[in-house]
N, C-alpha and C positions, 0 to 999 in steps of 0.2 A: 555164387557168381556163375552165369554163362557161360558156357562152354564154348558157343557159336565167337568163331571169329570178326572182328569189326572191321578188318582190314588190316593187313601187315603196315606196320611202318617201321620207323629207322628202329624204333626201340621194341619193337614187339617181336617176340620169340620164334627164328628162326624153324624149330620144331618143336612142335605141344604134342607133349600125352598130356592127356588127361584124363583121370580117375579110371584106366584099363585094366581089365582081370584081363588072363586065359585060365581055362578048366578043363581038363580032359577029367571028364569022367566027374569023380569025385575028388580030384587032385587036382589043387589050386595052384597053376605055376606060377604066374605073376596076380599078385593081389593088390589092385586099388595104387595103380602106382602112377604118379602124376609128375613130369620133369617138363623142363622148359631149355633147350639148346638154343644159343644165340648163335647168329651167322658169323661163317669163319671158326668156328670152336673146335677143339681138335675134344671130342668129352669120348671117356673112359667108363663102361660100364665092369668094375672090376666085382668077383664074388666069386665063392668054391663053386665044387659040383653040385649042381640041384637045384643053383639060387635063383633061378628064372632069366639068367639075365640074355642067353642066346635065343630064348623064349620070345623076349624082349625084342631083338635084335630082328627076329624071322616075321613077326608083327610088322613092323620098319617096312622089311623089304614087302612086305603081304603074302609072302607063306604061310602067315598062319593069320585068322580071323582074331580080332577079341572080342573075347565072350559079352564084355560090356566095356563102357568108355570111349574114347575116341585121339585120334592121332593126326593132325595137322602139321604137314609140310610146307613153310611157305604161304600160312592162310590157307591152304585148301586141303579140305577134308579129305582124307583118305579112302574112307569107308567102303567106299561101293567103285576103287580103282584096284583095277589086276596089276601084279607085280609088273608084266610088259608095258604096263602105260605108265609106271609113277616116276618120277623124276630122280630116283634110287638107281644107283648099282652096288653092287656087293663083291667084297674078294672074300672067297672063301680059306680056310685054315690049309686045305689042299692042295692052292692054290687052282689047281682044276684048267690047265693049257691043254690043248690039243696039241699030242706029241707027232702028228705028219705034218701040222703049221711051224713056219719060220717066226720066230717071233714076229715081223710087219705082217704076216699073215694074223699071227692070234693076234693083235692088236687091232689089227684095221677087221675082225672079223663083226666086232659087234655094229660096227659104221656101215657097214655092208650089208648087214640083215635090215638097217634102217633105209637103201637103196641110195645112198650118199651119192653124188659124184667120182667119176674117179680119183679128178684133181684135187678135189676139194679130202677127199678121204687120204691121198699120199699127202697135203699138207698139212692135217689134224695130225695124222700117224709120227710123220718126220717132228713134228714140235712138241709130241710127247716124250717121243725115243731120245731125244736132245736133253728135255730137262732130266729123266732119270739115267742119263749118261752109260746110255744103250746103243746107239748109233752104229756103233763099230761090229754090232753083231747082231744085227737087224737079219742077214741071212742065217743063220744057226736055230739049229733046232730045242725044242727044251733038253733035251740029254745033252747036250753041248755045255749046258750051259754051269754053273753053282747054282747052290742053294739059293746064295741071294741076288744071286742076275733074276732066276725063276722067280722070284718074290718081287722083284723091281717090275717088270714082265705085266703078270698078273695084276699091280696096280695100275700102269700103262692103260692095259686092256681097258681097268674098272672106269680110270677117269678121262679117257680118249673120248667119252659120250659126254663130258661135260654134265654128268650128273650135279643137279643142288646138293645132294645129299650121299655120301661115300660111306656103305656098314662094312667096315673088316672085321672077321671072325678071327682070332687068334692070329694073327696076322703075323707072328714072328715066332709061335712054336716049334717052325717045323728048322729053324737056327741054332747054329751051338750059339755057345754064351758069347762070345767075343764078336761074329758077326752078326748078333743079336743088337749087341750096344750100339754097334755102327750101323744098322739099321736105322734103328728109333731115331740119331739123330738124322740123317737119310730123309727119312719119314715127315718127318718134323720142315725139315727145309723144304722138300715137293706140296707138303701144306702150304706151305707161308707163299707159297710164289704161285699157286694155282689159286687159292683163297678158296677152295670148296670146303664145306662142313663135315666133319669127322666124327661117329661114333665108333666106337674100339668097344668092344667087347676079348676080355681079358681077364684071366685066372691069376695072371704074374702081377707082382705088387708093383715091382720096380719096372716093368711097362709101363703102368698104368703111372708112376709116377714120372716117368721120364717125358712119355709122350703127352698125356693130358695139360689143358691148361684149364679143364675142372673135370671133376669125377664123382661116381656115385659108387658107393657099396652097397651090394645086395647081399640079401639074407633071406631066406624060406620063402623069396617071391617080393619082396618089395625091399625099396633103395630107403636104407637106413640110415644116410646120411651122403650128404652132398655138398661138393665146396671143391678148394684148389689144393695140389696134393700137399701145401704146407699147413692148410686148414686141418685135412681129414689128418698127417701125422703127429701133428703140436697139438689140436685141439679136438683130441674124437669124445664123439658127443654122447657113445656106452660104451662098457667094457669088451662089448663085441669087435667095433670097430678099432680098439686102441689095441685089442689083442690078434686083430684079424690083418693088422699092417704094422708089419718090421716088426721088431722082436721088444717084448716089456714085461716087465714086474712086477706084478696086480697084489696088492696088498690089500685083505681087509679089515676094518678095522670099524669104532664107535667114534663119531664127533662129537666128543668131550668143550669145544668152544667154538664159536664163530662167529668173529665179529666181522663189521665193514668188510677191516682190512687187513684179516689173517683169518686162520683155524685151525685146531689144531685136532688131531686125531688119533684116540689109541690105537695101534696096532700092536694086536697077542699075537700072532706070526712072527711078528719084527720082533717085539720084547721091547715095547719104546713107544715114542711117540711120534706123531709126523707134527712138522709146523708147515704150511704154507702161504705165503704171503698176500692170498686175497680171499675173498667172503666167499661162501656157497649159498645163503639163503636155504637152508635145510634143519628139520624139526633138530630139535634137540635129542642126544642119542641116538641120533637116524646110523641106519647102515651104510657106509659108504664105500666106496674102492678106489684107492690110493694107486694109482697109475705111473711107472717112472720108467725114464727109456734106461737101457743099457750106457749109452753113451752120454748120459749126465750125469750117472753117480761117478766120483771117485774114489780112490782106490788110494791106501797111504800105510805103513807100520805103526805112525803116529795118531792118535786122538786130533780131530782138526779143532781149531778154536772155531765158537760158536758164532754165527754171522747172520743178523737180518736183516731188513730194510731199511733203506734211510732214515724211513718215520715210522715203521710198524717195531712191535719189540722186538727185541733177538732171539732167536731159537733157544731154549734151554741150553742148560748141560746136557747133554744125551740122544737130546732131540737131532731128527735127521743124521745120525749116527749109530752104528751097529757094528758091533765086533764079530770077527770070525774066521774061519780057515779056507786057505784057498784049496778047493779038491781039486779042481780041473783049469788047465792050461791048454787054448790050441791056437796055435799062431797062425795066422790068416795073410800073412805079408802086410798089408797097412796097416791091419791093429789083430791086436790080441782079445780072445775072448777067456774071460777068468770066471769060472762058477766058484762062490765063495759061500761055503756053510754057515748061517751066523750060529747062535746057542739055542734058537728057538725050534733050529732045524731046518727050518726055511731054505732055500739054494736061492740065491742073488745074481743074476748074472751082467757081469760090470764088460765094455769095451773100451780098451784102452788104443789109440793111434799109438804107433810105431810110427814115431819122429825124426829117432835118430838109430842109424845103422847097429853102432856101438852102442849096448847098456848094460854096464859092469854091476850097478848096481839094482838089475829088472828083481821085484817079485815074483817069487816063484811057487812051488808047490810045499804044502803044508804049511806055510808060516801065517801067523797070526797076524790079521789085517783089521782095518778098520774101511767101511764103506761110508760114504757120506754123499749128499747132493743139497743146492742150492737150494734157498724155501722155493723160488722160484719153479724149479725144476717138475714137481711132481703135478698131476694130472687127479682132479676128486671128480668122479663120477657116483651118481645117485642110482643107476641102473644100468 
């Protein structure tokens, strides 16, 4: 298919890569990686260190050329526009203020390299400082300021130009945890009311799930999968991704059956078998990996009675249950995290919410438990 644009309409993708390396050298940072952002989206390019995705990010702004492919903003090619002319700005992780400007100084600075008006640049200025509820300290310098005034500030600046297109680099690293959270939603609300398009580039899971309303994971250079952050943690598409967001349990094992509408799966790690209640369409005795979050198994002294689908069979005796010792307890305030030895050797790691204040009767260290999860619950991936 065409890479040339036909003209943007209501439904056509606000920003196209399409099919982009970059290579330095003989190092391939981003390899053949092709997204499509619709207008208004607040999207998350989340990945470790190495995974190309600030690579990604600097292409965007046109810092950096690609090697091949191409990048449309808005219907129009990128290719041969310098970063001062594209319709981009960028907050850096640094955030990057000039500490002799007042904040309406750093903010109205970039209005001013553009040769704005003056009235017209105090009324751009004043109706950004209003929405991120800065007003009050329009005269203050950055050292005057907190961590996240400085980070309010620097977005001020980025979106006072009315950019289509907004790239924040780590945009809440430089936060402790608590005015991190009140950030993002911060964050989230100055999107909804200004309606510019957001790419986030982000190392942090729970950034990238808080703020995104779709995301991508990178890996060695290309995005591995893509969707909304309930897609990529309920349904990730390989073991990388299901292991690379929030914490889980990768069993491997042989599928021994798989009909329609269940399958069941040896696992020799567990000592058992897994049932879950829908098909995989996968060779027989294919290798597969059994995927289950911490916060779906439970946790009980008791054997649970055995429970399948309405209309699919019921899990064996045995199935989706594993006996074992709890070695490790660490209390988290809203839930507890319990590592549970089963007999295979295996560690399990189960989270249980803290519900209630008083538990006379919690599970504790060394006693003999049994784990279990829903057929529902568990995750079969092929690679």
């Amino acid at each position: 298919m065409s890479t040339q644009p036909s003209g943007p309409t209501a439904q056509a993708p606000y920003l196209r890569i399409e099919n982009v390396t970059k290579r330095f050298g003989d190092f391939v940072a981003v390899n053949d990686v092709s997204l499509h952002v619709q207008r208004g989206e607040i999207f998350c390019l989340l990945g470790g260190s190495g995974s190309g995705k600030t690579t990604l990010l600097r292409m965007l702004a046109g810092f950096e050329t690609p090697t091949s492919g191409k990048i449309y903003i808005d219907g129009q090619d990128m290719s041969e526009i310098p970063p001062y002319d594209r319709p981009v700005n960028m907050m850096f992780q640094s955030y990057a203020l000039f500490p002799h400007m007042s904040v309406e100084k750093n903010v109205a600075f970039g209005l001013e390299q553009e040769r704005l008006g003056r009235q017209e640049i105090k009324r751009r200025v004043g109706e950004i400082l209003e929405i991120i509820k800065m007003t009050p300290y329009l005269a203050r310098k950055p050292h005057q300021l907190s961590g996240g005034q400085r980070q309010r500030v620097a977005l001020a600046r980025a979106l006072v130009k009315r950019p289509k297109l907004l790239l924040l680099d780590e945009p809440l690293a430089a936060l402790d945890r608590k005015l991190r959270e009140h950030t993002q939603f911060e964050l989230i609300n100055i999107q909804e009311q200004l309606g510019v398009t957001f790419v986030v580039v982000t190392h942090d899971q729970e950034e990238a799930m808080t703020l995104s309303s779709r995301m991508g994971v990178m890996n060695h250079g290309q995005i591995v999968q893509v969707g909304t952050p309930t897609d990529i943690y309920e349904f990730p598409a390989t073991r990388f991704v299901a292991d690379f967001i929030g914490s889980v349990n990768m069993f491997e094992g042989k599928l021994i059956e798989d009909e329609p509408d269940f399958v069941r799966i040896r696992c020799e790690d567990l000592g058992g078998i897994v049932y879950v209640n829908h098909g995989i369409s996968s060779a027989p005795d294919a290798t597969v990996w059994v995927a289950v979050r911490p916060e779906k198994i439970n946790l009980s002294r008791h054997p649970p009675a055995p429970a399948g689908g309405a209309h699919q069979p019921e899990a064996g005796a045995g199935e989706n249950t594993v006996r074992g010792t709890v070695k490790e307890i660490a209390y988290m305030g809203d839930m507890s995290i319990y590592l549970v030895r089963v007999e295979s050797g295996r560690t399990i790691r189960v989270t249980i919410p803290n519900v209630a204040r008083h538990m006379e009767d919690r599970i504790t260290w060394d006693e003999t438990v049994y784990v279990s999860w829903h057929a529902a619950s568990p995750v079969v991936l092929t690679r």
